[in-house]
VOFI-146957 format. One record per residue (C-alpha): residue number from 0; x, y, z. Coordinates in steps of 0.5 Angstrom, whole numbers. Example, Ala and Ser with C-alpha at 12.3 -4.5 7.8 and 13.67 -1.06 7.14 Angstrom:
BEGIN
[r 0 [25 -9 16]] [r 1 [27 -2 14]] 
***
This chain:
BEGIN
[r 0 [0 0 0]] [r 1 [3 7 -2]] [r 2 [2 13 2]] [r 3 [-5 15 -1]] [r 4 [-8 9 -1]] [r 5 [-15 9 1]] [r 6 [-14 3 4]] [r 7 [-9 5 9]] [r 8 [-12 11 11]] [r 9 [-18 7 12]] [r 10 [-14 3 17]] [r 11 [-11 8 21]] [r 12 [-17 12 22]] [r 13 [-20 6 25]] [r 14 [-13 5 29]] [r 15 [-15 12 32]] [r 16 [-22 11 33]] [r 17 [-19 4 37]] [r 18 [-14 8 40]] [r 19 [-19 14 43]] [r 20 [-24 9 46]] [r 21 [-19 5 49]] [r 22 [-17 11 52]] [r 23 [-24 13 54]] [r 24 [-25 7 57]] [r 25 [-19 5 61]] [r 26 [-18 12 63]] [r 27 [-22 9 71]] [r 28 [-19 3 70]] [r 29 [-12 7 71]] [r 30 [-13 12 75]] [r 31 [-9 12 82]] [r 32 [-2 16 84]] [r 33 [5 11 83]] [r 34 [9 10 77]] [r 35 [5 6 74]] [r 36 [-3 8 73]] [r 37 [2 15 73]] [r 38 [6 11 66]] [r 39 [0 7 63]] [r 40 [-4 14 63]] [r 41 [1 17 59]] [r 42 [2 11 55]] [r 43 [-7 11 53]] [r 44 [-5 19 51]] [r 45 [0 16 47]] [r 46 [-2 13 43]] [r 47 [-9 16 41]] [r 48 [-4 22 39]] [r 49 [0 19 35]] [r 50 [-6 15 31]] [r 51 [-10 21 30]] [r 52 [-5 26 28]] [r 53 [-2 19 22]] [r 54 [-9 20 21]] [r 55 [-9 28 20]] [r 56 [-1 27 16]] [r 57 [-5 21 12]] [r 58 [-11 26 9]] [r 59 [-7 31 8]] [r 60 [-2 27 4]] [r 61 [-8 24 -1]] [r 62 [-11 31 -2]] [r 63 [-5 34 -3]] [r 64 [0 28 -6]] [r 65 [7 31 -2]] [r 66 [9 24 -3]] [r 67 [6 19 -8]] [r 68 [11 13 -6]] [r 69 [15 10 0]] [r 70 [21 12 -4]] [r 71 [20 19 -5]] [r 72 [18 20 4]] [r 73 [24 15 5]] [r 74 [28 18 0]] [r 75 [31 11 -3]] [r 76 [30 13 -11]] [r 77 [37 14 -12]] [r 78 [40 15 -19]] [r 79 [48 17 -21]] [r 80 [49 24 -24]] [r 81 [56 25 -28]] [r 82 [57 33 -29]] [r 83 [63 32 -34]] [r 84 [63 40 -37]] [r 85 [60 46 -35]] [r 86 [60 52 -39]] [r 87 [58 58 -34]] [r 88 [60 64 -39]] [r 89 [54 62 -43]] [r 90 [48 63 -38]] [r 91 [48 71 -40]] [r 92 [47 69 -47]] [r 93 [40 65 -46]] [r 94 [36 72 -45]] [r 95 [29 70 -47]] [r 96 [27 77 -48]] [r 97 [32 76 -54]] [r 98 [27 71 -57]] [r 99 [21 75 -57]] [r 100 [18 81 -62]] [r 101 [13 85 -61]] [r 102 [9 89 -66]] [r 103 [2 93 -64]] [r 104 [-4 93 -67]] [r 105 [-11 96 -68]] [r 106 [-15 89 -67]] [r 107 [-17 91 -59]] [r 108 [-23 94 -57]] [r 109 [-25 101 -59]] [r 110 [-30 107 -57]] [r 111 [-34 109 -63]] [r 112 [-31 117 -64]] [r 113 [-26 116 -60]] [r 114 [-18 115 -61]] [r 115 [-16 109 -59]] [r 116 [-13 109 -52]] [r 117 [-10 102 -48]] [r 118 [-12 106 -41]] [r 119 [-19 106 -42]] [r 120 [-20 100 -49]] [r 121 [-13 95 -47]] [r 122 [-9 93 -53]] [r 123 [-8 87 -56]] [r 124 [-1 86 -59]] [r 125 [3 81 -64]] [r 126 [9 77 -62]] [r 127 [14 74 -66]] [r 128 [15 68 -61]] [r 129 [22 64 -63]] [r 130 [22 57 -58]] [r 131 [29 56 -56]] [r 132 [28 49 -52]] [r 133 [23 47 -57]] [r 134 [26 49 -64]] [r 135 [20 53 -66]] [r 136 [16 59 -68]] [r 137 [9 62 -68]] [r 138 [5 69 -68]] [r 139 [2 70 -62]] [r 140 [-3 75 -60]] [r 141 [-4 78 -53]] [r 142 [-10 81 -51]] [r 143 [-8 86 -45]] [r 144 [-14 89 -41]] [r 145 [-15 96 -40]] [r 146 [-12 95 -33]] [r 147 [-5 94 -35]] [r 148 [-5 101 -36]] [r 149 [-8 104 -31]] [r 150 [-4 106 -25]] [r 151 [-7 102 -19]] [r 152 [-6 96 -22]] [r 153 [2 99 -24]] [r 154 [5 94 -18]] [r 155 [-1 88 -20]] [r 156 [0 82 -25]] [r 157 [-6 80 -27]] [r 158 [-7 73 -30]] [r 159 [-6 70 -36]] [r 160 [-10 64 -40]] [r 161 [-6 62 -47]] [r 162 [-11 59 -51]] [r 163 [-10 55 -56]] [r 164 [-14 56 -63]] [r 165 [-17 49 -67]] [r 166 [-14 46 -73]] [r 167 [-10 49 -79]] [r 168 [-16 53 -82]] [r 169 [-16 58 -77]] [r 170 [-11 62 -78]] [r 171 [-7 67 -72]] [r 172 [-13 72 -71]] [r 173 [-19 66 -70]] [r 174 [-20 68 -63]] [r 175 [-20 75 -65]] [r 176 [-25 75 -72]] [r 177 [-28 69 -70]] [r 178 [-30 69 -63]] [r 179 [-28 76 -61]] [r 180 [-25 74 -54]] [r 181 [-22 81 -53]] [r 182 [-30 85 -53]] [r 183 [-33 79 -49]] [r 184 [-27 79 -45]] [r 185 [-28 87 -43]] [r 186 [-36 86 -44]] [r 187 [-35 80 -37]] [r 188 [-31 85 -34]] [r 189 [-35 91 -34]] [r 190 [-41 87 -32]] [r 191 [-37 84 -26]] [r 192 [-38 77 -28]] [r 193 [-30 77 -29]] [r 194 [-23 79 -26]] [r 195 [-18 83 -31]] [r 196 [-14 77 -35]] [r 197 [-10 77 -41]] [r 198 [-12 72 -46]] [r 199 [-5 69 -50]] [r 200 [-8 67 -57]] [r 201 [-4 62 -61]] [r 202 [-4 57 -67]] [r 203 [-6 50 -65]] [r 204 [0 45 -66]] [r 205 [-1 44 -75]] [r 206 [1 53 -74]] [r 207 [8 52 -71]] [r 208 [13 53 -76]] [r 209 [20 49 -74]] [r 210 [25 54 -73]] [r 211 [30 57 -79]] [r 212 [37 53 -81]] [r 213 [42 57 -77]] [r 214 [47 62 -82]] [r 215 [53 58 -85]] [r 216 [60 59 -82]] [r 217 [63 65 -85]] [r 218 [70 64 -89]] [r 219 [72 60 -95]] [r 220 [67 56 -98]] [r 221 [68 48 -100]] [r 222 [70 47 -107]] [r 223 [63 43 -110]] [r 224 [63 36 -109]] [r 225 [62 31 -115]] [r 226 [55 32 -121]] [r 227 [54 39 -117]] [r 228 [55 42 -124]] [r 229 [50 36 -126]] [r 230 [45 38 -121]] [r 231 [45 45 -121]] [r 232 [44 45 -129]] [r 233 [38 40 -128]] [r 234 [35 45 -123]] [r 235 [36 51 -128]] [r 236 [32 46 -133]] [r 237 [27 44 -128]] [r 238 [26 51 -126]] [r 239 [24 53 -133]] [r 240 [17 48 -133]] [r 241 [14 50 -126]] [r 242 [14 56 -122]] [r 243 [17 54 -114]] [r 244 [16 58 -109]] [r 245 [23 59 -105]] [r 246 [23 55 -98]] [r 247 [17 50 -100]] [r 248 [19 43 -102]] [r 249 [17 35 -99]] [r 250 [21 30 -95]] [r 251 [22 23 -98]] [r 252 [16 20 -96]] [r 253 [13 27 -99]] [r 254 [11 30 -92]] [r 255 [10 37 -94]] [r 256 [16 42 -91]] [r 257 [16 48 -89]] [r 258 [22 52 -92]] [r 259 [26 52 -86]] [r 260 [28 45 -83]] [r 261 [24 40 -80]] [r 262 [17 38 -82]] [r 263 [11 42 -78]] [r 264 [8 38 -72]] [r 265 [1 35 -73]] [r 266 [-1 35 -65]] [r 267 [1 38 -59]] [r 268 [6 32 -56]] [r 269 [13 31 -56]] [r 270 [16 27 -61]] [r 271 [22 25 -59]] [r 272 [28 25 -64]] [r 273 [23 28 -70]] [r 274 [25 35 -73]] [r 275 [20 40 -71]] [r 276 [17 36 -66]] [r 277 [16 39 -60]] [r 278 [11 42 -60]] [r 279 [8 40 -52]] [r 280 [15 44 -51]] [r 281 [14 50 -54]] [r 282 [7 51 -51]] [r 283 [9 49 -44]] [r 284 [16 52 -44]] [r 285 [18 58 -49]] [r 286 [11 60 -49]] [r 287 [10 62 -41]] [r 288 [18 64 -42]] [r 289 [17 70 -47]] [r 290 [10 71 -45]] [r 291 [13 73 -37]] [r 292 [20 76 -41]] [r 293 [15 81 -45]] [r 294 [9 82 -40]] [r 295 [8 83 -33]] [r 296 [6 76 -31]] [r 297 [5 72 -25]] [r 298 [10 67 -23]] [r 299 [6 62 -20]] [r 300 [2 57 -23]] [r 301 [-4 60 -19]] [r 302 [-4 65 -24]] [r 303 [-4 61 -31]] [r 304 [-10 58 -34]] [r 305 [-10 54 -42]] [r 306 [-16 53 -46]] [r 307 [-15 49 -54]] [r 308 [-20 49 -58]] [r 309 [-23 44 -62]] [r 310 [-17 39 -64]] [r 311 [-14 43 -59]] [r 312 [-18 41 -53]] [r 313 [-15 36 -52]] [r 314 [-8 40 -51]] [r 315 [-11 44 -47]] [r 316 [-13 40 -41]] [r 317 [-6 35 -42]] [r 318 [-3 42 -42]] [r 319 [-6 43 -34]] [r 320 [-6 36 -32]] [r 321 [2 33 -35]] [r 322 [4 41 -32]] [r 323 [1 43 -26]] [r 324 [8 47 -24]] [r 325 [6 52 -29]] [r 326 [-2 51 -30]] [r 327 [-7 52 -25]] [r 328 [-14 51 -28]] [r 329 [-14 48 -37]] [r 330 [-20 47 -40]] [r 331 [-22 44 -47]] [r 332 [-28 46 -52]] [r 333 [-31 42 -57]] [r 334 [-25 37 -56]] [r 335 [-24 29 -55]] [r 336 [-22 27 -49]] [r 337 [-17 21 -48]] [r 338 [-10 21 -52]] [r 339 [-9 27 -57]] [r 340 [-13 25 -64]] [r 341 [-8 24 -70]] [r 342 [-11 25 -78]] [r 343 [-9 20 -83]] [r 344 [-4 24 -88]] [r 345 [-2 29 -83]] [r 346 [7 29 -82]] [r 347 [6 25 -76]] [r 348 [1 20 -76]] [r 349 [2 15 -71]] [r 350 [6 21 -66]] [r 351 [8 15 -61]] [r 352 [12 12 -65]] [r 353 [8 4 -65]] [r 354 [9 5 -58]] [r 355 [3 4 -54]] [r 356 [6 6 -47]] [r 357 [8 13 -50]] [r 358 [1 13 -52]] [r 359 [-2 11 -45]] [r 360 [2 16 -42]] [r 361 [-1 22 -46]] [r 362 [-9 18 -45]] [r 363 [-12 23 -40]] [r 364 [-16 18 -39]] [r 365 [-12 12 -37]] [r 366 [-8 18 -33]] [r 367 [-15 19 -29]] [r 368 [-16 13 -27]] [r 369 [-9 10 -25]] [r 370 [-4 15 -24]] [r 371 [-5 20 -17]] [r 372 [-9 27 -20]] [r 373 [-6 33 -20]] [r 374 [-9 39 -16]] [r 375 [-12 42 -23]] [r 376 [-19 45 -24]] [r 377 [-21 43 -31]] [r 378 [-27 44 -35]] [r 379 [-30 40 -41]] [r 380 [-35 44 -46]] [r 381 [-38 40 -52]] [r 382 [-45 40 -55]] [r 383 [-50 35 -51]] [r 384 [-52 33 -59]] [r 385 [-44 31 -60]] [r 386 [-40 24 -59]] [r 387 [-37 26 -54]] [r 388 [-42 28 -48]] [r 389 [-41 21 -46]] [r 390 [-34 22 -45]] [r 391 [-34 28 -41]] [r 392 [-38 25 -37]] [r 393 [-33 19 -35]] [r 394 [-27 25 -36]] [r 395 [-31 28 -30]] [r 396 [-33 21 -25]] [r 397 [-26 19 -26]] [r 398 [-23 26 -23]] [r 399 [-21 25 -16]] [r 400 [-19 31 -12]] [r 401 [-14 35 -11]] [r 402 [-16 33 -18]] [r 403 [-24 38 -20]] [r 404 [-28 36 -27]] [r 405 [-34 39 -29]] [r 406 [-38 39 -35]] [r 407 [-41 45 -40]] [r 408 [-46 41 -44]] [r 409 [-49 47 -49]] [r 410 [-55 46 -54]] [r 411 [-53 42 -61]] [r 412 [-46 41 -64]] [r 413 [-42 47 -65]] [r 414 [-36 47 -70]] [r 415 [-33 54 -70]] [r 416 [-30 58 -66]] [r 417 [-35 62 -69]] [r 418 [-41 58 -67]] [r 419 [-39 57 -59]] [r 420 [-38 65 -58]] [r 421 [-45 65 -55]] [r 422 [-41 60 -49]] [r 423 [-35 62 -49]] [r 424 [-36 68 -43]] [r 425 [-37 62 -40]] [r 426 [-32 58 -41]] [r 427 [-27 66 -39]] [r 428 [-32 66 -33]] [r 429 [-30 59 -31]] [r 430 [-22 61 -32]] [r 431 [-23 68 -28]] [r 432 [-25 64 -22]] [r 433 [-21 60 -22]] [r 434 [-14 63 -22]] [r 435 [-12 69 -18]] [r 436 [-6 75 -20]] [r 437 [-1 78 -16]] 
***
């Protein structure tokens, strides 16, 4: 039995129970001066302290899961660790602002006759967001409230939801065009149904792009190799019959390419050993990174939400339940449950590389019903009409705490993001009360 098992908390509390009737009915038994009742007295208080408070360490210890195992409280898990180099000179290098470009735009809210102005309106920028860990980039755009720029808020760090668009089809500016999180943010605000939050709006994973080839070394080129002639005239040849355009080709298994190095990830997992297939790395590291080198942010995960849509869902709460040291709340729209869903055609088709332990790890599921819960909150919206409202209902009778699970079932099967902007201030309000600034 490890430490949260139900089992052993179960017969510790019977233990307590027995220990505190024992002393109740042979606290008579032993009274009396001498050394003897005097030691047996002290022996029942003993014992009904030490129980109960096991008890108490026990409950705390499965609400909480401070320690999941017997190793991790004794301390016996040990590995070997060989530093062979360090480089200490390169850690002022590593700036993670330098990985972040920031542009404003005009895509904010704004009062009908009046200039646009960030204190009363809040402003929404577009960021050029390069992952140094992941090896991929992607534009963002981040909806800042009005009270980031006014003065009572000037020492506070509002909290921050990143929200994850559904599939290749929606472009950079879905959640702006389409579902209009910026005007209903603010309209929840002013109605009091909502805190001030900034919203950071980004691709799914079909949107990332594998970063760009690094320059080649300056100095004297190599001499070309053999048939290089041969190449070069046929490309010329070949270049006179089709119009390419400069950067696009295919991998051998004609995968599409984007023009810079690696293939664009299809799901939002790692793939580990594949060019531009850190997707799950990007959004849970280089995302929160920048986000907190360019904006005044909270530190702690009690201020950090995420939402995906669509095929997104899924990510959205992965993201929170495989990383609840940065997320504190995750919620899926119109998403699948279980492991990330793949698309036949797609670069990766299987992401777990045939192997059925990757996946099982990535099924939230099987996470739910076998591994200890993490202290999330999460949220499942889907339509009532949908094939998924059976499994959300599951998703959420397999929550244990610290674990908490809700459903939001709505009317009929929305598909768009355009289609769920009516339910979405619900869905901003649910994150709100949820997470908290500094």
């Amino acid at each position: 039995m490890e430490p949260t098992s139900a089992i052993l908390l179960i017969l510790t509390g019977l233990l307590a129970t027995a220990a505190f009737a024992a002393a109740m009915l042979l606290w008579p038994r032993f009274a009396g001066s001498g050394r003897g009742p005097v030691l047996r007295r002290a022996g029942l208080l003993l014992a009904s302290q030490a129980t109960l408070t096991a008890l108490i360490v026990l409950t705390a210890n499965k609400y909480f899961v401070f320690y999941a195992t017997w190793d991790d409280l004794l301390g016996d898990g040990t590995a070997k660790v060989q530093v062979k180099q360090v480089q200490s000179s390169h850690g002022a290098k590593a700036d993670p602002s330098g990985q972040v470009r920031r542009f404003s735009t005009g895509l904010g809210p704004s009062r009908a006759g009046h200039p646009q102005d960030p204190a009363k309106d809040g402003r929404v920028d577009r960021l050029e967001v390069h992952g140094p860990r992941s090896g991929l980039d992607s534009v963002v755009y981040v909806y800042l409230p009005p009270q980031y720029f006014q003065p009572e808020y000037a020492r506070k760090r509002l909290p921050v939801a990143m929200l994850l668009s559904g599939g290749p089809s929606d472009g950079p500016t879905a959640w702006i065009k389409q579902a209009h999180v910026p005007a209903e943010a603010a309209r929840e605000v002013a109605a009091g149904r909502s805190q001030p939050m900034v919203y950071a709006m980004v691709r799914s994973a079909h949107g990332l792009s594998p970063a760009p080839p690094a320059p080649a070394p300056s100095g004297p080129s190599a001499p070309p190799g053999p048939g290089a002639h041969r190449r070069v005239v046929k490309g010329m040849a070949a270049g006179l019959g089709k119009t390419v355009k400069a950067g696009e080709g295919k991998t051998r298994d004609g995968k599409t390419r984007d023009g810079k190095t690696g293939v664009r990830p299809s799901v939002c997992v790692d793939l580990p050993g594949r060019a531009g297939g850190q997707a799950e790395t990007f959004y849970t590291q280089d995302l929160p990174v920048a986000l907190l080198s360019t904006y005044r942010l909270p530190r702690v995960r009690q201020g950090w939400g995420v939402a995906g849509f669509g095929t997104s869902g899924q990510c959205g709460t992965r993201f929170a339940m495989l990383h609840s040291d940065r997320f504190a709340a995750g919620a899926s729209i119109d998403g699948a449950l279980g492991a990330p869903p793949t698309a036949p055609g797609t670069a990766q088709p299987d992401p777990y590389g045939g192997s059925s332990v990757y996946r099982q790890d990535n099924d939230l599921l099987w996470r739910l019903e076998h591994l200890p819960p993490p202290p999330v909150s999460l949220l499942i919206a889907t339509g009532r009409d949908g094939g998924e409202a059976a499994t959300a209902a599951r998703f959420a009778s397999l929550a244990k705490p610290p674990a908490r699970a809700e459903v939001s079932l709505v009317d009929g099967e929305p598909g768009t993001l355009g289609q769920w902007r009516g339910h979405l201030p619900s869905v901003l309000g649910w994150l709100s009360a949820r997470l908290r600034g500094e």
